[in-house]
C-alpha positions as CSV (number, residue, x, y, z in Angstrom):
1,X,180.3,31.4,-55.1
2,X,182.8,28.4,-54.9
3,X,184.5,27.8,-51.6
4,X,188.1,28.2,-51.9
5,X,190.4,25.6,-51.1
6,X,193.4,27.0,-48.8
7,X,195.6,23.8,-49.9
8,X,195.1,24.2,-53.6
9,X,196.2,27.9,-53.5
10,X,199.4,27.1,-51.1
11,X,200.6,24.1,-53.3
12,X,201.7,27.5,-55.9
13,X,203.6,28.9,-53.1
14,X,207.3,29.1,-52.3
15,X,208.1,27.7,-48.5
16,X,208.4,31.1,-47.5
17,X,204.8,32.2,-48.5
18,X,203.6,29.2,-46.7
19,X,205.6,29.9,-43.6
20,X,204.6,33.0,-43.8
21,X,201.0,32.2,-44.1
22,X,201.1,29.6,-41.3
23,X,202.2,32.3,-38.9
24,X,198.7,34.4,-39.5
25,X,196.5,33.3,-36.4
26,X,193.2,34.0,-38.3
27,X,192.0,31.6,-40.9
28,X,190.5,34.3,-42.5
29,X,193.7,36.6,-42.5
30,X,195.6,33.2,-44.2
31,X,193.0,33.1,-46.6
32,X,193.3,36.6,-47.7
33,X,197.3,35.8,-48.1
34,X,197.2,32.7,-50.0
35,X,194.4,34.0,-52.4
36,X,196.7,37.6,-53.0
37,X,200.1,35.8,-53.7
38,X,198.2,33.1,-55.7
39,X,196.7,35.7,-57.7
40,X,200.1,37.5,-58.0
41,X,202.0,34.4,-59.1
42,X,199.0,34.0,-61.6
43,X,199.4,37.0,-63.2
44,X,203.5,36.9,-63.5
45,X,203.6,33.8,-64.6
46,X,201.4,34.4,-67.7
47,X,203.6,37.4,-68.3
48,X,206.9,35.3,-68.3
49,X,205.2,32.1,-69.6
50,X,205.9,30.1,-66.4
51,X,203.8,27.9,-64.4
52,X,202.6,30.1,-61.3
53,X,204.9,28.2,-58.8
54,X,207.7,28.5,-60.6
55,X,207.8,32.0,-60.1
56,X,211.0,32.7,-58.3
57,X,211.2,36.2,-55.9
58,X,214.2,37.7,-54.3
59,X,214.6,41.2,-52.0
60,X,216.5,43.5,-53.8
61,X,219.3,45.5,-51.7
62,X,217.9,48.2,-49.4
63,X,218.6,51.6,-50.7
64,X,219.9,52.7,-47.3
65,X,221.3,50.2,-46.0
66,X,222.0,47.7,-48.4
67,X,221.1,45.0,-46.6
68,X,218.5,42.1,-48.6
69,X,215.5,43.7,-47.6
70,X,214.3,46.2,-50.3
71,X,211.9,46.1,-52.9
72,X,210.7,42.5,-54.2
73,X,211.6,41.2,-57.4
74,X,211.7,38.5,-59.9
75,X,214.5,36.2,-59.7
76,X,214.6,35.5,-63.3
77,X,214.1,38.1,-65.1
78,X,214.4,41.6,-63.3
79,X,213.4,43.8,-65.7
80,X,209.6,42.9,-64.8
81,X,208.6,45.5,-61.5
82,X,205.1,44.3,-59.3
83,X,204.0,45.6,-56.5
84,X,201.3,43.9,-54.0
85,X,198.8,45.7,-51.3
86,X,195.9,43.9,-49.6
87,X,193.2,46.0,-47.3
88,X,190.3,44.6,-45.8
89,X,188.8,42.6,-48.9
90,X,190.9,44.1,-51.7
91,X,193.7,43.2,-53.4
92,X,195.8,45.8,-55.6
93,X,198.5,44.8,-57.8
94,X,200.9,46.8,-60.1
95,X,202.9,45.2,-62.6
96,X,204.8,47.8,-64.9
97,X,208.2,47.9,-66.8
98,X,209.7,49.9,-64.3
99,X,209.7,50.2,-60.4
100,X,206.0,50.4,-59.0
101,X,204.3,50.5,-56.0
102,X,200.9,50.2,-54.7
103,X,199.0,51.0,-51.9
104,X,195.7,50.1,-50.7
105,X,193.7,50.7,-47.5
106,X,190.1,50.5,-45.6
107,X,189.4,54.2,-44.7
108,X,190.4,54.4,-41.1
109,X,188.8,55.4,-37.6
110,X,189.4,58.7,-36.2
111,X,191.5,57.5,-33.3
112,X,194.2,56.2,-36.1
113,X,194.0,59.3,-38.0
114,X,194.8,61.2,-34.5
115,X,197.4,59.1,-34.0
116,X,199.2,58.5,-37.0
117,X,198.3,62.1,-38.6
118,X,201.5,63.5,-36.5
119,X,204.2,61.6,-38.5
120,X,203.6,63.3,-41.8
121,X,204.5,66.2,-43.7
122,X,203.2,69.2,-41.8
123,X,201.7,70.2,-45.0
124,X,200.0,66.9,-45.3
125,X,199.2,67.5,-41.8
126,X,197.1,70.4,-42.9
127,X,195.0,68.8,-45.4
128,X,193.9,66.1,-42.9
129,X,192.9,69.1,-40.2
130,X,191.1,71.4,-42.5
131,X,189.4,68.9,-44.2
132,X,185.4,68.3,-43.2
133,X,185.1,65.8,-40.3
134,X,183.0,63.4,-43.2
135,X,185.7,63.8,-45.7
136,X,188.6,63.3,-43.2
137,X,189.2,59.7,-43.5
138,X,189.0,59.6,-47.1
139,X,191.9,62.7,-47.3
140,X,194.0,60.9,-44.5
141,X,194.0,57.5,-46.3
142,X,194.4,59.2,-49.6
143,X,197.3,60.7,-48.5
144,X,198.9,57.7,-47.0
145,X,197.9,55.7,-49.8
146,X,200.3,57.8,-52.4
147,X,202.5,57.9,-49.4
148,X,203.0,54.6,-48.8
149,X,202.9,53.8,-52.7
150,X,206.0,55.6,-53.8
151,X,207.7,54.9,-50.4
152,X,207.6,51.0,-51.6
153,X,208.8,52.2,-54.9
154,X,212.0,53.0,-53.9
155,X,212.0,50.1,-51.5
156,X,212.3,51.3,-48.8
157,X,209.0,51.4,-47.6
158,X,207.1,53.3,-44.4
159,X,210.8,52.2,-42.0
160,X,211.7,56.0,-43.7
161,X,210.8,59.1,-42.3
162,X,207.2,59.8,-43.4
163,X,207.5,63.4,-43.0
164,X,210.4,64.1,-45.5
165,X,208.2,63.6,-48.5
166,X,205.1,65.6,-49.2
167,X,202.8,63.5,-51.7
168,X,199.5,65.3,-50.6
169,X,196.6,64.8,-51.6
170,X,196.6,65.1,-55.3
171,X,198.4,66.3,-58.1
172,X,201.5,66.1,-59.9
173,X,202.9,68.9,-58.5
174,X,203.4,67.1,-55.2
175,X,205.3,64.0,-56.7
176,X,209.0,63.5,-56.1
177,X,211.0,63.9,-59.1
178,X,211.5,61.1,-61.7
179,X,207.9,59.8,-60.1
180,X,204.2,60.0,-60.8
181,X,201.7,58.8,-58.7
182,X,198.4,58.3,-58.9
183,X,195.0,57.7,-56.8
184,X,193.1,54.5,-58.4
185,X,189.3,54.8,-58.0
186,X,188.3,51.7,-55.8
187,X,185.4,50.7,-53.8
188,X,183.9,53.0,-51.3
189,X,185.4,52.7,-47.9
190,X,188.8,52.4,-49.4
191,X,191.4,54.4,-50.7
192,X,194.6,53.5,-53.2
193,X,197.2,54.8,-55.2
194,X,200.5,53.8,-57.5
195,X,203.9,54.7,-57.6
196,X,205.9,54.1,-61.0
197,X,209.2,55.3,-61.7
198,X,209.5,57.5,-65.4
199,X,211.0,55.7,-67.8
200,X,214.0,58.3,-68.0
201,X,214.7,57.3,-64.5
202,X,214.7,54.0,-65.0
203,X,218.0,52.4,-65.0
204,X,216.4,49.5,-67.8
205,X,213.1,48.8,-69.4
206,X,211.5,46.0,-70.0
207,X,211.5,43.7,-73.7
208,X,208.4,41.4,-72.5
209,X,205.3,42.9,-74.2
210,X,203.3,41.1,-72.4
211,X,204.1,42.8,-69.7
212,X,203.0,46.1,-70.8
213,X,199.8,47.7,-71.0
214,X,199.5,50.8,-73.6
215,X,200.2,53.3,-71.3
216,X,203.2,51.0,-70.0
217,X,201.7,50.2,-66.6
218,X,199.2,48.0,-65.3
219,X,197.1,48.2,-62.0
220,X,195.0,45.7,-60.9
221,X,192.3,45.9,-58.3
222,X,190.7,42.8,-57.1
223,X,188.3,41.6,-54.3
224,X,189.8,38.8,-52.9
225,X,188.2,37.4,-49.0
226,X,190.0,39.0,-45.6
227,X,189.1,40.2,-42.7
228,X,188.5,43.8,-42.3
229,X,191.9,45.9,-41.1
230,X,194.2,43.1,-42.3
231,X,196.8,43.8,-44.7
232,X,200.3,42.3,-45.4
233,X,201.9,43.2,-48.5
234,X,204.4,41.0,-49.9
């Protein structure tokens, strides 16, 4: 396997990805950064027909507040939605005609699912505790995982109150209106999941068909190097 070169991915950045990067103590952690927004620049900018670094992003109003820290977008053309997620070694992407977001995590160690377990949904809460101590990582991270998915989808992201929406484990039936979410099979040890607004609650779809896949979504796992328990999506 080639070595990757750290400078040639950051000369496709923006200054803020670099900063941004620069600021990660481990090398391995900026490594993991500049190969996930490479990657994402990559695959936009053969959707719009732009050279990756030309690919301009902006932060779309934050649906409580308002201020210009919600959801990431495209600067030039905003009917194109993507969503990033990096997890100890994986990169998941979503790019979809609507607004989308992913999750992906490393299954976690008890202590965190302890901890963490009491900000959810008291159902949710339930499915962690009655499920088999071998299967509880797996149900905790699946759950934060669809969580955490459509909680970026509407841009607001795990700053809300994580036990006002029960997402579960599974199922359809648990989705908020006007959203489906999935769990996307990844590698063992991990757990995922997308978020994508319906098209009938989408304020505008999207004209580009290259930025549609037939069922008018696109997720895209990757491995891509990091250290284990780092993640920062964009």
């Amino acid at each position: 396997m080639a070595e990757v070169d750290p400078t040639q991915l950051a000369s496709l950045l923006d200054r803020e990805e670099r900063l941004r990067a620069a600021r990660l103590a481990r090398p391995s952690d900026r490594l993991s950064y500049l190969a996930a927004h490479t990657l994402l620049r990559l695959l936009l900018g053969a959707r719009l027909g732009v050279p990756p670094q030309d690919v301009a992003y902006l932060r779309e109003p934050c649906p409580r507040c308002g201020a210009p820290h919600g959801r990431p977008a495209l600067d030039c053309d905003r009917r194109l939605h993507f969503s990033l997620s990096r997890s100890a070694g994986l990169v998941l992407i979503g790019i979809a005609p609507a607004p989308v977001g992913v999750d992906v995590e490393v299954l976690p160690p008890p202590e965190t699912i302890a901890d963490v377990s009491a900000l959810l949904h008291a159902a949710e809460r339930k499915e962690v505790l009655s499920a088999a101590p071998t299967r509880r990582a797996h149900v905790f991270a699946t759950i934060w995982t669809r969580k955490e998915a459509y909680l970026k989808g509407i841009g607001v992201g795990i700053a809300a109150d994580l036990a006002t929406d029960y997402l579960g484990v599974d199922g359809q039936a648990n989705t908020p209106k006007g959203w489906s979410v999935i769990n996307v099979p990844v590698a063992a040890g991990y757990a995922a999941a997308a978020a994508i607004m319906q098209p009938e609650s989408a304020q505008s779809g999207c004209d580009n068909e290259r930025a549609r896949s037939p069922t008018g979504r696109e997720v895209i796992p990757s491995t891509l190097p990091s250290a284990p328990g780092t993640r920062r999506p964009l």
